[in-house]
C-alpha positions, -999 to +999 in steps of 0.1 A: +000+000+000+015+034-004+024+063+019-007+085+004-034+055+008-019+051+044-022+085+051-056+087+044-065+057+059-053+068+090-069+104+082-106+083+081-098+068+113-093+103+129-129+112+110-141+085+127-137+102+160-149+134+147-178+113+139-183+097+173-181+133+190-201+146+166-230+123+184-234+145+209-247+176+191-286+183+193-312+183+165-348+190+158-374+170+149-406+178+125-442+157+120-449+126+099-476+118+074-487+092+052-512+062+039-522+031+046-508+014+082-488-013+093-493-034+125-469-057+144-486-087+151-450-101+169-444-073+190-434-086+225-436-118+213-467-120+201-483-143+176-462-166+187-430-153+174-405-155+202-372-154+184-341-136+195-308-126+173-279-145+192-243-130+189-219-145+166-186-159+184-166-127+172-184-105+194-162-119+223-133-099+209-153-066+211-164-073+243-129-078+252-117-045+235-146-027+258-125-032+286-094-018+277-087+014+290-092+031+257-103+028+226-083+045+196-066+040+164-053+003+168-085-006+187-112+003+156-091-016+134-093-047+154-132-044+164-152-072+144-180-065+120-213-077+124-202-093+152-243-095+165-245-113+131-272-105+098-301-123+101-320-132+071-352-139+059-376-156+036-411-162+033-426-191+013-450-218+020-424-246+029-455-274+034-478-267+007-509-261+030-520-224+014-506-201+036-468-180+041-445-194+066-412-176+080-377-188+078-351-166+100-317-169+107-297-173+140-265-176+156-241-204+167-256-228+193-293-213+183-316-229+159-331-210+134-365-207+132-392-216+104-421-203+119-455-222+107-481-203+098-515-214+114-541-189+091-546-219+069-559-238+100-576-207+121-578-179+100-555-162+123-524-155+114-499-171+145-472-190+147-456-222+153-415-226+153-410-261+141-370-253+126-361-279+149-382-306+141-386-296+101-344-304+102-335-267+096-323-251+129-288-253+117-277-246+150-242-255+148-240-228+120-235-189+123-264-183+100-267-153+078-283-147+044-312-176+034-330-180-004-354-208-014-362-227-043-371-261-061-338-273-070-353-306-080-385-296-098-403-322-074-433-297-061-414-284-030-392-256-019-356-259-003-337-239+015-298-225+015-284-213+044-252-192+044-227-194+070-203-167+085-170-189+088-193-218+081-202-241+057-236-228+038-263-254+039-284-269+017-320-285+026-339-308+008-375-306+012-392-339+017-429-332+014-438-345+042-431-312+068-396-322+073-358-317+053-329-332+046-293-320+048-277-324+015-253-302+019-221-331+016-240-353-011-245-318-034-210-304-029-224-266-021-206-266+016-172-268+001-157-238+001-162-219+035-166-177+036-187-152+050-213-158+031-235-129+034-266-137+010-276-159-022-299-159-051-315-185-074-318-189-110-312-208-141-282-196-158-285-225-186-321-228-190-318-259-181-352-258-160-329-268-131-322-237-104-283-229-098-274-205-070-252-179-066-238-168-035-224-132-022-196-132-002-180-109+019-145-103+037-132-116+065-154-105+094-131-108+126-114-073+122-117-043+102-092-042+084-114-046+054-131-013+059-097+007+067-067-011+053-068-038+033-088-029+006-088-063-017-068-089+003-091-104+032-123-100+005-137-133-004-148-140-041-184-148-047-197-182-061-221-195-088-227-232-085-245-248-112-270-278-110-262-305-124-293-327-115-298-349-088-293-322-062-257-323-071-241-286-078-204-279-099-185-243-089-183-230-120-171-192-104-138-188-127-154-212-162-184-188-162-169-158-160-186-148-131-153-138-109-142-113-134-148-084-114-152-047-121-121-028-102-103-005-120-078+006-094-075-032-078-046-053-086-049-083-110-073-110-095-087-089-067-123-097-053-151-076-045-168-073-007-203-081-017-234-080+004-264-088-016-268-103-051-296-113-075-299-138-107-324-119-126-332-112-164-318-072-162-316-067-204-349-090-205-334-110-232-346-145-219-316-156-199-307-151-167-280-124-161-265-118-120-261-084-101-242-079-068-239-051-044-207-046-033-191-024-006-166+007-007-166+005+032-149+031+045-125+043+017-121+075+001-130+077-035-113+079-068-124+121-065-109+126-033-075+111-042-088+073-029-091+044-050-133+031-061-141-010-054-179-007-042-199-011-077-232-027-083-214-052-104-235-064-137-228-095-153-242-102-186-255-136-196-248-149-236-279-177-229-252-205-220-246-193-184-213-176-196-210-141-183-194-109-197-193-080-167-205-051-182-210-027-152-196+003-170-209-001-202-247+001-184-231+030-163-235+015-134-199+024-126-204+046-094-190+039-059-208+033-030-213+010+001-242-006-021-258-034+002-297-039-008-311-053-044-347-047-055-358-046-089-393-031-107-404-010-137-406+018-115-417+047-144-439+023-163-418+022-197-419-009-198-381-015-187-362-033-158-351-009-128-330-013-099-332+002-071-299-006-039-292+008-009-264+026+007-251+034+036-269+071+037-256+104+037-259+111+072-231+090+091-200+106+061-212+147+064-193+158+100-158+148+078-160+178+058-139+203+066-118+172+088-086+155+078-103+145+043-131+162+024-147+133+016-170+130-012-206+126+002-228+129-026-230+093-035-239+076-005-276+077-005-302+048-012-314+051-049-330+037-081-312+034-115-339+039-142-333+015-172-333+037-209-337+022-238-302+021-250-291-005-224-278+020-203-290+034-164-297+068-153-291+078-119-316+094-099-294+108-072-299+146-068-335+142-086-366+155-061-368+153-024-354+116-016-317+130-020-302+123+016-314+090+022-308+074+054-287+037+057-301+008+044-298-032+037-326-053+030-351-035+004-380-046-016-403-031-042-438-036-032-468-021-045-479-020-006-511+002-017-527-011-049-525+018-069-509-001-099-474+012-092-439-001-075-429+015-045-398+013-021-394+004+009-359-004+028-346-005+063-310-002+077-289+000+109-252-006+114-232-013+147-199-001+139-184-004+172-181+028+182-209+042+172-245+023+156-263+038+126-304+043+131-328+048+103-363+047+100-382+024+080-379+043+043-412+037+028-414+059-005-443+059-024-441+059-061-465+086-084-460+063-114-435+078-129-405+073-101-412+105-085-413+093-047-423+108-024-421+094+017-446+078+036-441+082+072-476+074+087-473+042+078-453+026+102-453+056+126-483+040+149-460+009+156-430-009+165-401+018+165-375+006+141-355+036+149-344+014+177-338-016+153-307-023+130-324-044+106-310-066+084-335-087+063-366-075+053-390-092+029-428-094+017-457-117+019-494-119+019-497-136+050-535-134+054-546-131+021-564-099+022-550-088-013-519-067+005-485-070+011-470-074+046-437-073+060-418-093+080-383-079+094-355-090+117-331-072+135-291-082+150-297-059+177-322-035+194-314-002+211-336+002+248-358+035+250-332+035+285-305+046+261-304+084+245-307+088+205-289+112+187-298+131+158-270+125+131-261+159+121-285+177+096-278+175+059-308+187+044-340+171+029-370+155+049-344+121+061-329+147+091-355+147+113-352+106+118-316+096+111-301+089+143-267+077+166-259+060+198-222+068+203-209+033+228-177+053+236-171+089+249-141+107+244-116+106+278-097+142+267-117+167+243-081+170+228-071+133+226-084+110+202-089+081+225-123+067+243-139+046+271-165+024+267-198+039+286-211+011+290-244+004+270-255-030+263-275-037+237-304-066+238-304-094+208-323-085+175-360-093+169-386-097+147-412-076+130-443-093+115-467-062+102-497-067+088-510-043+061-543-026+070-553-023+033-589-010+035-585+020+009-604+009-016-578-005-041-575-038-054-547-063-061-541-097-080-516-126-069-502-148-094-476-176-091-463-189-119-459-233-127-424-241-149-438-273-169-399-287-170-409-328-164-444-320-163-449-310-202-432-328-230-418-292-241-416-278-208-384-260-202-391-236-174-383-245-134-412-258-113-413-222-094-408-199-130-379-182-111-364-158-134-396-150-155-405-117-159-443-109-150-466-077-162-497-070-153-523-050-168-549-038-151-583-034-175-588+001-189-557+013-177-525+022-202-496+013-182-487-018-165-464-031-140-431-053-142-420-074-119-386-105-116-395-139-100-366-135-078-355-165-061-333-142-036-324-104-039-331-077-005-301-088+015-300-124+029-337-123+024-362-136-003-396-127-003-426-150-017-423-161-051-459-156-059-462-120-075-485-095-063-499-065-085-522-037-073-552-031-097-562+006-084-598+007-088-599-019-117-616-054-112-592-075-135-558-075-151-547-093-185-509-111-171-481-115-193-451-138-186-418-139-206-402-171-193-368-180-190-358-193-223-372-167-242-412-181-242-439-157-239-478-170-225-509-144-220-534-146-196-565-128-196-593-122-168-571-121-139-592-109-112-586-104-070-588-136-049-571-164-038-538-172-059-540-177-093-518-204-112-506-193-142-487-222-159-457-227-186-472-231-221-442-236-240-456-222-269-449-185-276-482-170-291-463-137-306-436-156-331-437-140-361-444-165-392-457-193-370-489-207-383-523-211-361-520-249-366-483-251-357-489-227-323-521-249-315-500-280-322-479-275-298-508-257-269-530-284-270-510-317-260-495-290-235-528-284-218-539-321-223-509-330-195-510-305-171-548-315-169-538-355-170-513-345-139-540-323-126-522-296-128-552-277-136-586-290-139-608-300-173-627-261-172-592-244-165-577-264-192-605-251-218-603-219-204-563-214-206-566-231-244-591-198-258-565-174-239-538-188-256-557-187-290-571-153-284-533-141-278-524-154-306-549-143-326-546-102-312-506-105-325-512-116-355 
């Protein structure tokens, strides 16, 4: 490393200090307003939730740094990260009866939980933690990041578990309630990291679901944040399926490993939070994205060096990948840690939106030993234009300034027809822990957002949360989304908030500190600990109200892959792109099948479209592969099955004999499987001729 990069590294560790004195200066505060409400159901431990974030085993060597006399210099760089761990989690129907269940992440010598939902059984919805006896408590394992899928196309969902330090599991589902651990037979726990999170897709089209997985750095010290900007970073992997639940690393063959890092030394690897295997250029195959991490390193501008990029790699249909982060512009540095993707101005094209770690926690450095360069640090969306290419929104209306964030989603949490945001975020950095409010921002249409803060006002505080996963569910299928959360640690109402220092924009009145060490000497840069102890993370199960009127569809989608003779799609349609149309209306909305994005999180597969005040929606699915199906009359209610026809009704030249040649047998075996009944089966065979007839 040279002199100047030492320099400055040690010039952002005296920052830090700025920052932690900083803490103590006062703020103001200003009123909240918004739309519809959420309501924690597992608030002191209700509904029967009852799970706690255990500490990962490198939080004994901050504890032990607590009680030195001071804390300076030589102490920050040896204080773990995430030392109270990253819980994850995911939402799917893991036995089949009709209803979402939670999966949640824990610590070492804790199992997790999968939480059984009972609303099928009572109409309520509580819970039941059977991890334990399902064969998922993993409790040997320090458990982060968890995605879901049907890696064997047999009618069930299983589960991968990343590991901090660990081996990442992998769980069979049996049918039957229960799993198996496969992770030795399939070869996925062979290479050990800090695995962070993982996604799901089919990089071959295949019809069977490979995973990729987002690793991180090594976690014990930070020295990854400060000093060693590539070294202790731990490449990512892509394991491909090879059928009977065995997987093949194919992280240097594919291409995937060839990183974006200009200023990095031959080889180097990224420090990547979050990732997602999803259709980006909507060209049929599956492409990945991964948010990566500039930590706590000056940029290029400022005389640093840039390494956190939302990396893009490009899929040529064979599962080889080209990275092509630049050429979409998506070339700008930041501590990106969140992935959530929708058509956010209704054009029709894929957007991305990641978060960052905010604005608030980098302004009390100017004027310090380095002017840092704050204006790309906030949570934001990338609009896709037609030319391949993003545009960034930073600097565009009020949402500038946005606080810290991880796990993010893109729900459409009202019904109006349109994608909104919403993300939350929270970091323990040892001497100081990052607050943010749940960032709900509610989408006009055409991306112009603006915040909802009545929302979750009325509820649990997450202020006093740093949460990690966050994901969305209809858990009581009303027609709206909820959200389920989960924290590594809570702050007690016995312990002070700070404002973080005011920046501007409508994010100051809520971004907030709790310094752990005060200064010993107002002219030393050295600290004692003062003591706070913080309790283990929670859970956050909130129920949408709904009741304003609007209306919403949910669809999931049936790969035919073993079921169809042509069938090429997996059994979940994971990696199809889905828009819905409401009647009468002129835009639509698009949304990925994501089989893992948020951060260590994945939300239910089943896709969920708000109608406004229309009664029914006309569905259109390009599947992986390339195959495009239309579905008409979709109206509210119970889950609606929309299943592969391998039979694309819009290619041009094909005859109506030919296309009906190849949709009839199709419909004749999902019915003989029963798949869908004899009247679906009619039904789906005059959509499929009336789409083809309206393109032609």
């Amino acid at each position: 490393m040279s002199n100047v990069v030492e320099t400055r590294s040690r010039a952002r560790l005296l920052a830090l200090f700025a920052l932690i004195a900083a803490l103590l200066l006062p703020a103001i505060a200003e009123a909240a307003n918004g739309g519809v409400t959420f309501n924690d159901i597992a608030a002191n431990h209700g509904a029967g939730i009852n799970y706690s974030r255990q500490r990962s085993d490198i939080e004994a060597i901050f504890d032990a740094i607590k009680q030195l006399p001071f804390y300076g210099p030589d102490e920050i760089l040896a204080t773990p990260g995430k030392g109270r761990g990253a819980p994850g989690v995911a939402i799917l129907d893991y036995d089949r009866d009709g209803d979402l269940d939670l999966y949640v992440t824990n610590g070492p010598g804790t199992a997790n939980s999968l939480y059984a939902n009972q609303f099928a059984q009572t109409g309520q919805v509580t819970f039941v933690d059977v991890g334990e006896a399902a064969g998922v408590g993993a409790t040997e394992q320090d458990s982060m990041g968890v995605c879901y899928g049907d890696i064997d196309n047999d009618g069930d969902l299983d589960l991968f578990v990343t590991g901090r330090q660990d081996p990442n599991l992998l769980f069979e589902n049996q049918g039957d309630g229960t799993f198996r651990d496969i992770t030795a037979s399939s070869g996925v726990g062979e290479f050990v990291s800090n695995s962070m999170s993982c996604s799901m897709g089919d990089i071959n089209n295949d019809g069977l679901l490979d995973i990729a997985v987002a690793n991180i750095f090594d976690l014990s010290t930070s020295l990854p944040q400060f000093v060693e900007y590539y070294s202790l970073n731990q490449p990512n992997q892509l394991l491909l399926n090879r059928g009977d639940n065995v997987f093949e690393d194919v992280s240097e063959s594919s291409g995937f490993r060839d990183v974006y890092l200009p200023d990095a030394p031959p080889g180097s690897s990224t420090g990547t939070w979050a990732i997602a295997m999803v259709d980006y250029d909507q060209d049929g195959d599956i492409d990945i994205l991964h948010a990566d991490d500039q930590g706590a390193t000056p940029e290029v501008v400022v005389g640093g060096l840039d390494r956190g990029y939302i990396q893009v790699f490009e899929n040529d249909g064979t599962g080889h990948f080209t990275n092509t982060t630049q050429e979409v512009g998506l070339d700008y540095p930041g501590g990106w840690m969140g992935l959530a993707f929708a058509d956010f101005n209704g054009d029709g094209l894929l957007d991305v939106f990641s978060t960052n770690f905010g604005n608030h926690a980098r302004v009390v450095a100017r004027g310090g030993p380095i002017d840092f360069n704050i204006e790309g640090r906030d949570s934001r969306w990338f609009l896709r234009k037609k030319d391949g290419t993003y545009a960034d929104s930073h600097g565009r209306n009020n949402n500038t300034n946005t606080p810290f964030g991880w796990g993010v989603v893109a729900p459409d949490y009202d019904n109006d027809g349109d994608n909104d945001i919403l993300f939350h975020g929270g970091m323990d950095a040892g001497a100081f822990v990052i607050l943010s409010p749940a960032a709900l921002l509610n989408n006009d249409g055409k991306a112009r957002f603006s915040r909802d803060r009545a929302a979750f006002a009325g509820g649990t505080d997450h202020l006093r949360r740093e949460v990690n996963g966050v994901a969305t569910g209809d858990l009581n299928n009303d027609g709206f989304l909820d959200v389920v959360t989960a924290s590594s640690i809570d702050i007690p109402t016995s312990v002070p908030l700070t404002p973080a220092p005011q920046i501007g924009g409508e994010w100051d009145v809520d971004a907030a500190v709790v310094a752990t060490f005060n200064p010993i000497d107002p002219t030393i840069p050295l600290f004692q600990w003062n003591g706070y102890q913080f309790p283990d993370g929670t859970m956050s199960v909130e129920l949408n109200s709904g009741g304003n009127g609007n209306k919403g569809v949910k669809v999931r989608l049936l790969g035919t892959k073993g079921i169809t003779d042509r069938g090429r799609v997996n059994r979940d349609g994971i990696g199809a792109l889905v828009k819905a149309t409401p009647v009468g209306s002129k835009t639509s909305q698009l949304q990925p099948v994501l089989g893992g994005g948020s951060y260590a999180s994945e939300s239910d597969l089943s896709l969920h479209f708000g109608l406004g005040k229309a009664s029914e929606a006309v569905v259109d699915v390009a599947w992986p592969g390339g195959t495009r199906n239309r579905f008409y009359g979709i109206v509210p209610g119970s889950p609606i099955l929309l299943p592969e026809i391998p039979c694309s009704f819009d290619v041009r030249g094909q005859t109506l004999g030919d296309y009906l040649e190849c949709v009839i047998p199709s419909l004749d075996q999902l019915a003989a499987q029963s798949w869908v009944t004899e009247r679906r089966r009619t039904r789906l065979l005059i959509q499929a001729l009336r789409a083809y007839l309206e393109s032609h």
